[in-house]
C-alpha positions in Angstrom: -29.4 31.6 -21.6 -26.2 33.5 -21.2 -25.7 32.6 -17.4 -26.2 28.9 -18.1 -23.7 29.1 -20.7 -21.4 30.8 -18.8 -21.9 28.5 -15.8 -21.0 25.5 -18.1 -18.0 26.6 -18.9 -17.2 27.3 -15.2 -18.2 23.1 -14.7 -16.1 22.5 -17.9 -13.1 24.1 -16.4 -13.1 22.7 -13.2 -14.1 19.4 -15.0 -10.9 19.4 -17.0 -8.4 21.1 -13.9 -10.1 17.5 -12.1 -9.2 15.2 -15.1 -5.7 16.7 -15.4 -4.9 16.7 -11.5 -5.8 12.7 -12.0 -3.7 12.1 -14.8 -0.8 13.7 -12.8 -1.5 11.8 -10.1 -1.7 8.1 -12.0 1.4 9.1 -13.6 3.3 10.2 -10.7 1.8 6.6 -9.0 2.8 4.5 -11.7 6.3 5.9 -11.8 6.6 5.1 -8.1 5.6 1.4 -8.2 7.9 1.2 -10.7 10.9 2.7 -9.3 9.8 0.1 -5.6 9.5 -2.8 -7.8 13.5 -2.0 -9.1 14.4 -1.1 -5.4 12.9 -4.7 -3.6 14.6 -6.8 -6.3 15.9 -10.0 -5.0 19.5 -8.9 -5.6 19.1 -6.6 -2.6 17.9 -9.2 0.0 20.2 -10.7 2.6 19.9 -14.0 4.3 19.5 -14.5 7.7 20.4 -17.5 9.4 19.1 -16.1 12.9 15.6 -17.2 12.2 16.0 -21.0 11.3 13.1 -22.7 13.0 
């Protein structure tokens, strides 16, 4: 009963390190998108005549 305890709490562990490295990461994506979204704003565009068809 002692190994099985201790290999749950090995699982748990790696379980949690898992669900912390994917919070990080959703974070990390989310502030990204964010910061794009600001950078391809329509004040940044320019107009091109040179494709008029």
């Amino acid at each position: 009963m002692c190994n099985f305890k201790k290999i749950l709490k090995v699982i748990l562990i790696v379980l949690a390190v898992a669900a912390a490295c994917a919070g990080i990461y959703l974070v990390v994506k989310k502030f990204i998108d964010k910061k794009n979204a600001d950078a391809d704003s329509e004040e940044n565009y320019v107009s091109c005549s040179c494709v008029d068809a």
